[in-house]
C-alpha positions as CSV (number, residue, x, y, z in Angstrom):
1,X,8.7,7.4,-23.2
2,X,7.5,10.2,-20.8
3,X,4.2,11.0,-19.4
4,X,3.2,14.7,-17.6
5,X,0.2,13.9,-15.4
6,X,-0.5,17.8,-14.9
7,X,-2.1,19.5,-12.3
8,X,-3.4,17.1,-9.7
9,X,-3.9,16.8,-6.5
10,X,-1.2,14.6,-5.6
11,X,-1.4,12.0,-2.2
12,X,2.4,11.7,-2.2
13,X,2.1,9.2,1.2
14,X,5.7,10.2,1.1
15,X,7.3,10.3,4.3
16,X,5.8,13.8,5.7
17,X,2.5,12.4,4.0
18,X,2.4,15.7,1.7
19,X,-1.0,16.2,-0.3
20,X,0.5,18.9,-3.1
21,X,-0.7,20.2,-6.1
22,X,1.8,18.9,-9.2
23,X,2.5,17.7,-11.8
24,X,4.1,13.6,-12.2
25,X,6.3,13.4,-14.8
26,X,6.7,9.4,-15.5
27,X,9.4,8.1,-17.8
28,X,9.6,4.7,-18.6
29,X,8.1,2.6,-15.5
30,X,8.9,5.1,-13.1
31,X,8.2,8.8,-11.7
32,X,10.6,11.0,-12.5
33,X,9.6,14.1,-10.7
34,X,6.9,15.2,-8.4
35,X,6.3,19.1,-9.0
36,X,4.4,21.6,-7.3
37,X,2.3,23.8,-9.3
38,X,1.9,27.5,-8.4
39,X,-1.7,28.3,-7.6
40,X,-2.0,31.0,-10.3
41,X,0.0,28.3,-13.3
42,X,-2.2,28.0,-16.2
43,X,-4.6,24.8,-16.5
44,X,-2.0,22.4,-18.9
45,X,-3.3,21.3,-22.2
46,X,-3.6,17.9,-23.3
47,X,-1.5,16.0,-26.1
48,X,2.1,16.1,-27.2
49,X,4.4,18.5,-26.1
50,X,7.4,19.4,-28.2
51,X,9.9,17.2,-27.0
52,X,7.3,14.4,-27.2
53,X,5.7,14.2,-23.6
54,X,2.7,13.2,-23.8
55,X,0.2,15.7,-21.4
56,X,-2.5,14.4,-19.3
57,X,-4.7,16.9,-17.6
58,X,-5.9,15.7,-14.3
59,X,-6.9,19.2,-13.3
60,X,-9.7,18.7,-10.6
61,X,-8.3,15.2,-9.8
62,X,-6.9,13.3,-7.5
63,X,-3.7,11.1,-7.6
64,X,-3.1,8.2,-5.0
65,X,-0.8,5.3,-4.9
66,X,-1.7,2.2,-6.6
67,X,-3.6,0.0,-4.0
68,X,-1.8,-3.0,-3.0
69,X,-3.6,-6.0,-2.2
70,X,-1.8,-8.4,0.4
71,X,-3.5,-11.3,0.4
72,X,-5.7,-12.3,-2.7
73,X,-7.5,-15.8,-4.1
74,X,-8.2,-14.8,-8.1
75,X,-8.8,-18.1,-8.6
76,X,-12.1,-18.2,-6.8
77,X,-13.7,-14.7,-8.6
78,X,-15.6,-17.0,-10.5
79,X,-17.5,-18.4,-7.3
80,X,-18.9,-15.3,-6.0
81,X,-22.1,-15.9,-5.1
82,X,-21.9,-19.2,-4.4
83,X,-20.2,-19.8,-0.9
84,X,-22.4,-17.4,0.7
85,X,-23.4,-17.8,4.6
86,X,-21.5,-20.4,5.3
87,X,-18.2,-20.1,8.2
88,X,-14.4,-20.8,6.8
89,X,-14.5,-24.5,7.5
90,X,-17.6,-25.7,6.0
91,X,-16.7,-22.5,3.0
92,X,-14.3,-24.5,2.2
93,X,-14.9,-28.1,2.6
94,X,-18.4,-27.5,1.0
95,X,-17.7,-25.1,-1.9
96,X,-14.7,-23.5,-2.1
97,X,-12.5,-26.6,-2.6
98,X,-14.7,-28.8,-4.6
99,X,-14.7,-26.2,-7.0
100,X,-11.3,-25.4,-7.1
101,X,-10.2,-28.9,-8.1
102,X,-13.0,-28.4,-11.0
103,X,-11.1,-25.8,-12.4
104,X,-9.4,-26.5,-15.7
105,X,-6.4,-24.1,-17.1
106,X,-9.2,-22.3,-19.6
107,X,-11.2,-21.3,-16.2
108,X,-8.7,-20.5,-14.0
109,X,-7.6,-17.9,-16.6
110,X,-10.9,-16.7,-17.0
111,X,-11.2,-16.7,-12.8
112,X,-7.8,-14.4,-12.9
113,X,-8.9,-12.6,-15.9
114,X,-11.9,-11.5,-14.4
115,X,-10.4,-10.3,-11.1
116,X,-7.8,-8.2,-12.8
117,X,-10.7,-6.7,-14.5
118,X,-12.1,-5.5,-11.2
119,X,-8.8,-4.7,-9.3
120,X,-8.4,-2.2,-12.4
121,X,-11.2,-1.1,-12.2
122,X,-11.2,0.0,-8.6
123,X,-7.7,1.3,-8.4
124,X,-5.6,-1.7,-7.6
125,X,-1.9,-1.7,-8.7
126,X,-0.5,-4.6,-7.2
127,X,-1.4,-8.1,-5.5
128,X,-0.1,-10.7,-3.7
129,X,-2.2,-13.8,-4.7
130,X,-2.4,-17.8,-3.4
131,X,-3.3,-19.4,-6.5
132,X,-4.9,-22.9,-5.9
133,X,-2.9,-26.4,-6.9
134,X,-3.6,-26.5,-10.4
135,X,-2.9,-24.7,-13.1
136,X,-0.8,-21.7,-11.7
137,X,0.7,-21.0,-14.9
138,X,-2.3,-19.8,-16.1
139,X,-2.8,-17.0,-13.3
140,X,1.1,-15.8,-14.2
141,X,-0.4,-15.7,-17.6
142,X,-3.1,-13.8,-17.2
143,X,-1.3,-11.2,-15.1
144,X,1.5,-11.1,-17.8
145,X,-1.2,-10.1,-20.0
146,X,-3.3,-7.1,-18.4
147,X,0.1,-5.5,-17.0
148,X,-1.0,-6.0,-12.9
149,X,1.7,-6.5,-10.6
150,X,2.3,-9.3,-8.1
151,X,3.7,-12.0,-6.1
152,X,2.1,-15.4,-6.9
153,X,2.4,-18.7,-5.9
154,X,1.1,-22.3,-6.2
155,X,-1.1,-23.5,-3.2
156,X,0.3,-26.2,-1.2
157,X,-2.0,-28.9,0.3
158,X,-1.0,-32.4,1.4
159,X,-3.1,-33.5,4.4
160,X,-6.6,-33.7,5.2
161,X,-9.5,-36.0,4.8
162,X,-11.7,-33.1,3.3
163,X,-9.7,-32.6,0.2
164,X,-10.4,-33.1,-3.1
165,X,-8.2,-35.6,-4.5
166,X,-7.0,-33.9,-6.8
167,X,-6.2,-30.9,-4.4
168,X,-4.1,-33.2,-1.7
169,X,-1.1,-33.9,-3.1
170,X,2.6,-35.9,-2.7
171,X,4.4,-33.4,-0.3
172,X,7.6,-33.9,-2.5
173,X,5.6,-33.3,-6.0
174,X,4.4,-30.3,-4.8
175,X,8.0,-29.1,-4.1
176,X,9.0,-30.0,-7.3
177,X,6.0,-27.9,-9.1
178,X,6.7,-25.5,-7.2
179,X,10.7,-25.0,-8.0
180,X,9.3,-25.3,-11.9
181,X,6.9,-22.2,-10.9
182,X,9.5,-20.5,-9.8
183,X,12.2,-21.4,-12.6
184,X,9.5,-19.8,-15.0
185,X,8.3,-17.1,-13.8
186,X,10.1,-15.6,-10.7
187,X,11.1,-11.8,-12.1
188,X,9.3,-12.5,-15.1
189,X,8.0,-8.7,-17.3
190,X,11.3,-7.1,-15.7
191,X,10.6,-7.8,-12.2
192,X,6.6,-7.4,-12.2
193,X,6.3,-10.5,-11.5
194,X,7.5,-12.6,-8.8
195,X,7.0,-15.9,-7.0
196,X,5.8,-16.2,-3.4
197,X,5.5,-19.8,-1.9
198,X,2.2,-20.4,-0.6
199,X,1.3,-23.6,1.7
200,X,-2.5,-22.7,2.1
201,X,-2.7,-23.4,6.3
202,X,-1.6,-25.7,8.9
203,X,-4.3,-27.5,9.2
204,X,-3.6,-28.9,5.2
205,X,-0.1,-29.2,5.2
206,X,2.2,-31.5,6.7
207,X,5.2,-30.2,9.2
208,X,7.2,-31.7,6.7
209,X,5.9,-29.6,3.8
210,X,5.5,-26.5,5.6
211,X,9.7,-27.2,6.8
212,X,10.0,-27.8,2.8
213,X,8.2,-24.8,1.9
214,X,10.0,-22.4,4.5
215,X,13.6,-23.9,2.9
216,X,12.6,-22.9,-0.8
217,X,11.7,-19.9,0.0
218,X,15.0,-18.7,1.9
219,X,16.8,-20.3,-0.4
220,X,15.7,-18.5,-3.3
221,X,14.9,-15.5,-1.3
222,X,11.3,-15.5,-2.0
223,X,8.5,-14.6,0.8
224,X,6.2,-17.3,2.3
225,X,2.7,-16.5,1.8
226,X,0.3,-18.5,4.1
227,X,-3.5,-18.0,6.5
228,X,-3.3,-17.9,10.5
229,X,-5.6,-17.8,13.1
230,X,-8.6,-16.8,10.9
231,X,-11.4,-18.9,12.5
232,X,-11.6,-20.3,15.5
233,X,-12.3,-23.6,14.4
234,X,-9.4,-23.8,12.4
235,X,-7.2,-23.0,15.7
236,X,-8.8,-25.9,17.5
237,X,-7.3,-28.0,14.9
238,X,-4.2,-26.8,15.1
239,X,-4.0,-26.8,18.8
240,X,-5.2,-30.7,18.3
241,X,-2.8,-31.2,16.2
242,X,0.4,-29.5,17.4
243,X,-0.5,-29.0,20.5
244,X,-0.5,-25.0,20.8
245,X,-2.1,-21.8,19.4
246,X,-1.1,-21.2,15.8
247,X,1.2,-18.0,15.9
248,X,3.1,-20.0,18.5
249,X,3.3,-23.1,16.3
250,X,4.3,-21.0,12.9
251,X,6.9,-19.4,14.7
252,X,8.6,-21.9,16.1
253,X,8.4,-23.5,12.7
254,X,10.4,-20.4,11.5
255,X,7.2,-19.4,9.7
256,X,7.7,-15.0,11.2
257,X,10.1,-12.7,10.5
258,X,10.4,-10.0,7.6
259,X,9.9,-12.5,4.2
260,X,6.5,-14.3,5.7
261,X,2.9,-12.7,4.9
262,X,0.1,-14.2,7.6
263,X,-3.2,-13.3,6.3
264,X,-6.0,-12.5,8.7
265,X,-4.2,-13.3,12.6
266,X,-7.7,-12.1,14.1
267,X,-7.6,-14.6,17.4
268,X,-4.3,-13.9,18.6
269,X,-3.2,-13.8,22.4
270,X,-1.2,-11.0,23.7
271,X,2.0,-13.0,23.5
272,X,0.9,-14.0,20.3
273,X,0.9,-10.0,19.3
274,X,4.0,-9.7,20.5
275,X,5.9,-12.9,18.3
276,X,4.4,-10.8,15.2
277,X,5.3,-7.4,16.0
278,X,8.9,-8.0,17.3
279,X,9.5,-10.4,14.4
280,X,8.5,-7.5,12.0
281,X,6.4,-10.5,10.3
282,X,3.4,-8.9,8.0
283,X,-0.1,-9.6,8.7
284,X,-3.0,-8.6,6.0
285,X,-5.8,-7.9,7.9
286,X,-9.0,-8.8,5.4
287,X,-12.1,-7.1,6.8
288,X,-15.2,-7.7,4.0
289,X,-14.2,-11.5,4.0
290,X,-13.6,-12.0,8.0
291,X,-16.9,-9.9,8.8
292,X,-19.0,-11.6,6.2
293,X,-18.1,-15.2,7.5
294,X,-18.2,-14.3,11.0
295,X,-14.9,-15.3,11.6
296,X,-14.5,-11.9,13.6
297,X,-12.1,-8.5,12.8
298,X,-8.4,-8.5,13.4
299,X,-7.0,-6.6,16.3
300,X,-5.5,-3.8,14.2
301,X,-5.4,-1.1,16.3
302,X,-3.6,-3.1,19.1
303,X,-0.6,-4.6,16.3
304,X,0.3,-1.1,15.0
305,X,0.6,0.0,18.1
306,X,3.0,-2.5,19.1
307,X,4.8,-1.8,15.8
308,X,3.7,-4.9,13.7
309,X,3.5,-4.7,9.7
310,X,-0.1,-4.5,8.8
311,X,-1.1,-4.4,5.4
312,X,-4.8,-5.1,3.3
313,X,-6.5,-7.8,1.7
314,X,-9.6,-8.4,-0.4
315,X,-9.4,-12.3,-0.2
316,X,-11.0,-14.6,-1.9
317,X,-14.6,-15.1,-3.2
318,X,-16.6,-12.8,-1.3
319,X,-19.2,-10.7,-3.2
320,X,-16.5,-7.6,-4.2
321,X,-12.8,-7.0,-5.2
322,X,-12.9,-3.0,-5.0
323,X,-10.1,-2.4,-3.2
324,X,-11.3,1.2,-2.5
325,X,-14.2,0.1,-0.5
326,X,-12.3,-2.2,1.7
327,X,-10.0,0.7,2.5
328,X,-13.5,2.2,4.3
329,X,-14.0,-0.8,5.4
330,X,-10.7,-1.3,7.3
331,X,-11.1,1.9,9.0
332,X,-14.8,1.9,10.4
333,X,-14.5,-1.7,11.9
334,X,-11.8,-0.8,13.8
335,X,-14.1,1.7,15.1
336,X,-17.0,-0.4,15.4
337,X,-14.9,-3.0,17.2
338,X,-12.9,-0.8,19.8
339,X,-15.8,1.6,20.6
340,X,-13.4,4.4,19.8
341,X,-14.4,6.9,16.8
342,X,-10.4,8.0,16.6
343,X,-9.4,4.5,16.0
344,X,-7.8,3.6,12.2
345,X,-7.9,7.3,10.9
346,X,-8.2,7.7,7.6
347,X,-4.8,8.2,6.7
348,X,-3.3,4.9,8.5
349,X,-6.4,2.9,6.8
350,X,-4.8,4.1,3.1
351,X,-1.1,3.6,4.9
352,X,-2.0,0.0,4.9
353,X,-3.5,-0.1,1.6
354,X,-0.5,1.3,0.1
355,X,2.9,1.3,2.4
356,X,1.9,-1.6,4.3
357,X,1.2,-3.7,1.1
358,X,4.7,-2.7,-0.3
359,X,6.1,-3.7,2.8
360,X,4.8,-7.2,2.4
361,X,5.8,-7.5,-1.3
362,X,9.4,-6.8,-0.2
363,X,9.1,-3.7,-2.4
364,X,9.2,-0.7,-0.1
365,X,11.4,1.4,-1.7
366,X,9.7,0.9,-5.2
367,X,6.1,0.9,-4.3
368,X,3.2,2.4,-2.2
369,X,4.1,6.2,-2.6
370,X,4.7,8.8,-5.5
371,X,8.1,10.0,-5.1
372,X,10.7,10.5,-7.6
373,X,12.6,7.3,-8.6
374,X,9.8,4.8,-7.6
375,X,8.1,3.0,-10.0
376,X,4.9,5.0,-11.7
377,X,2.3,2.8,-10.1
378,X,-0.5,5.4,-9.8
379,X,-4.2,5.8,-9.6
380,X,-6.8,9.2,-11.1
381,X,-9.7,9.9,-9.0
382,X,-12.5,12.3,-9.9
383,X,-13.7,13.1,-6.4
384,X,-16.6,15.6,-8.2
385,X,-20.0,13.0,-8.2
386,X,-22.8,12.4,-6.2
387,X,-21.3,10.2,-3.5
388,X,-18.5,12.5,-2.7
389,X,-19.2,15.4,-2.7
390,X,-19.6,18.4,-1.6
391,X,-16.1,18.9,-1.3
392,X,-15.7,22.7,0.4
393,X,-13.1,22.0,3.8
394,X,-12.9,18.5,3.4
395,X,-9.9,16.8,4.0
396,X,-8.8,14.9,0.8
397,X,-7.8,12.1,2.3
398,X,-10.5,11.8,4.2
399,X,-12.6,11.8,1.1
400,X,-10.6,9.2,-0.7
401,X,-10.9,6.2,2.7
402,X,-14.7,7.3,3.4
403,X,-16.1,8.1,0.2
404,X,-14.5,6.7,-3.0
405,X,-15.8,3.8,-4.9
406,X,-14.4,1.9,-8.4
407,X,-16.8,4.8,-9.3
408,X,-14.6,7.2,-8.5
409,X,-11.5,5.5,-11.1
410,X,-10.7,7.5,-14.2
411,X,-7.6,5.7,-14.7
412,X,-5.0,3.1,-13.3
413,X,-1.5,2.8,-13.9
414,X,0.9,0.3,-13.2
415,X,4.7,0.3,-14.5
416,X,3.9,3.7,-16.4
417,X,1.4,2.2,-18.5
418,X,-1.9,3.2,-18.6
419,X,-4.3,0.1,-18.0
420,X,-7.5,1.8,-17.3
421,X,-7.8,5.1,-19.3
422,X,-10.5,7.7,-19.1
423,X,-12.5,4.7,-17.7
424,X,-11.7,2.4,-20.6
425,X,-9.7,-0.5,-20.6
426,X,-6.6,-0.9,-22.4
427,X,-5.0,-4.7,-21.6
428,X,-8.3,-6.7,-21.6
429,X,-11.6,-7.1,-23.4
430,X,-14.6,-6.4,-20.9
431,X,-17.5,-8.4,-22.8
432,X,-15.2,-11.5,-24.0
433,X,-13.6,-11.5,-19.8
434,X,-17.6,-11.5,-18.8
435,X,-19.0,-14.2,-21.2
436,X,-16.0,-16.4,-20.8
437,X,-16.4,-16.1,-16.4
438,X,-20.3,-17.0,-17.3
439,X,-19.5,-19.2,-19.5
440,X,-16.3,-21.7,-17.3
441,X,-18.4,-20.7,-13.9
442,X,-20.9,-23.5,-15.0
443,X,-18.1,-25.7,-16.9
444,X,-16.7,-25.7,-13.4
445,X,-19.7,-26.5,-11.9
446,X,-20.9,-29.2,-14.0
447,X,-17.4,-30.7,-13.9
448,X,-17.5,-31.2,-9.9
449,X,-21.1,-32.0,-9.8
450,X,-21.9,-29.0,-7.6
451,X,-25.1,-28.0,-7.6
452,X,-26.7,-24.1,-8.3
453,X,-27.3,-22.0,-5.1
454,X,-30.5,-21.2,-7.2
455,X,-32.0,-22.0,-10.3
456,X,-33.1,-18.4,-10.7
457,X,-31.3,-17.5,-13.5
458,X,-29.0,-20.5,-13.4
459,X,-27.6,-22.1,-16.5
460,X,-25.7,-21.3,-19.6
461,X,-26.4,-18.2,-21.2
């Protein structure tokens, strides 16, 4: 099967960063040729050509790598809304984990289905995902289903007086789930999708399943996907417990290096920078969901600049999953926060987004650029509406970070298939994934006796 996306304006984020007018020619799941067009080529036409390509004419478009999302919680897109203003401890203990172990498999599809809707949507290609402690196969199903790719795990949780029962479980059962999980679907849909193991944080996981953890994963070559130094009050119970700061502790735990993911890392000391960067271990810097909690903003600017692996994340339940706006956001907190207008330009904020997030998949030489022989992973913007334009001397990547919305999406590719075409979607049903996320959101609810945030609105529908 080939595909001629014609005439675009092409965000290679190869490695001279080349923005080119081409033509992609995808066969299969991957590119087969990027092509510059000459300025005075004729505009292509659409449909079949005669040796069966089929023609898509992005003229006046423009053509970025799939976003990749580091560090994602699909499970909990069904409780947007309803763990606002509250800080990571009490998010959690309060909301957030009480409705987790409410879910059943039925909602925790329609949780995942609903996310994948928006990461379409919005440009997103690829995600790497801590599922919660029950009913992970129905997450792998899900993203089986509507073609995304990812690394997914189980979440791990064994300690901790705040759990849900049902949440803190036997250290050695958890292991064993979790080899199942991986027996089923690591590499499942030719590679799409793989396993990542996922203990959620120190603070609910034994040393003993966190050494566990760490073993299955090298064993079986698999990343380790876990949260550091988010909040502060989640690094005073670490240090009361282990009796140092948290990057410390992980690392001498063998939790750094190039296969482990450490989302967030915002309250790090210098010598704590330094473990991450020299161990070449990835850190997914989360901006919407730190800011919004307060928990504070990563020290970006400071990592890459000591070489460390920094990626993006949309995180959990936290009002939005466009991946295109956190891209914005990434780059003007880092401004905000260093006092410095030059900081996180434009072009490292969608280097993250894209290269970064391969890195942290393991899939750098597949992913997170559009260059012959990687896999068509791909994503249409029409730059030409209200919010971004005018367009006369702009830089176009520039207008991509700072202006583009899910608005902006035409269409989303991941594996050479089209999932999102000419802003229709083409692997799930949009009314039956909203009524069934309105429809489990108050199963859910019901089921762990959590009450409405309001009753404006509230109730089954």
């Amino acid at each position: 099967m080939k595909t001629l996306l014609a005439d675009g304006l092409v965000v290679t984020m190869d490695a001279e960063r080349r923005v080119l007018r081409a033509d992609i020619l995808v066969e299969n799941d991957r590119i087969a040729a990027v092509s510059p067009r000459d300025a005075g080529a004729p505009r292509p036409q659409e449909g079949r050509a005669e040796d069966g390509t089929e023609v898509v004419d992005l003229h006046g478009m423009t053509v970025i790598p799939g976003l990749v999302q580091a560090h994602m919680h699909v499970t909990q897109a069904l409780f947007r809304g309803l763990c606002d203003d509250l800080a990571l401890m009490e998010w959690l203990r309060e909301r957030t984990w009480p409705m987790e172990s409410s879910h059943s498999r039925e909602s925790n599809a329609a949780s995942a289905r609903l996310a994948a809707m928006e990461l379409i949507r919005s440009g997103t290609t690829s995600l790497i995902d801590m599922g919660t402690t029950l009913h992970e196969d129905a997450i792998f199903e899900v993203m089986a289903e509507v073609g995304l790719r990812g690394l997914f795990g189980k979440c791990m949780m064994d300690v901790g007086d705040d759990l849900p029962a049902l949440m803190r479980e036997d250290a050695g059962a958890c292991i064993r789930e979790t080899e199942r999980l991986i027996r089923r679907w690591h590499m499942a849909e030719n590679g799409r999708l793989r396993y990542a193991v996922a203990p959620r944080f120190v603070p609910s996981c034994s040393e003993a399943l966190l050494a566990s953890a760490r073993d299955l994963a090298r064993q079986n070559g698999l990343r380790l996907h876990t949260h550091a130094s988010e909040n502060l009050g989640e690094i005073a119970l670490v240090e009361a417990r282990c009796h140092e700061r948290n990057v410390r502790y992980l690392d001498r735990i063998g939790y750094t290096g190039d296969d482990v993911i450490l989302a967030h890392c915002i309250w790090l000391d210098d010598e704590e920078k330094r473990i991450l960067a020299e161990t070449g271990t990835h850190v997914v810097h989360c901006p919407s969901s730190n800011t919004k909690m307060s928990s504070g903003i990563a020290p970006v600017t400071e990592l890459r600049a000591l070489g460390a692996h920094v990626a993006l994340g949309l995180d959990g339940a936290h009002d939005h999953m466009d991946g295109l706006m956190e891209v914005r956001q990434a780059s003007i907190l880092q401004k905000a926060r260093t006092n410095d207008p030059t900081a996180l330009p434009a072009m490292e904020a969608l280097e993250m987004a894209t290269l970064g997030g391969a890195e942290a998949m393991g899939q750098a030489d597949e992913l997170g650029s559009l260059e012959p022989g990687k896999k068509a992973d791909l994503v249409v913007l029409d730059m030409d509406m209200p919010h971004s334009l005018p367009a006369w001397g702009r830089d176009p990547v520039q207008r991509v970070v700072y202006q583009a919305t899910r608005e902006n999406v035409v269409h989303t590719m991941t594996d050479g298939r089209f999932l999102y075409r000419n802003r229709t979607f083409l692997t799930l049903d949009p009314a039956r994934t909203l009524a069934d996320a309105e429809k489990h959101c108050v199963a859910v609810m019901k089921r762990g006796d959590i009450p409405p945030v309001s009753l404006f609105f509230c109730g089954e529908r």
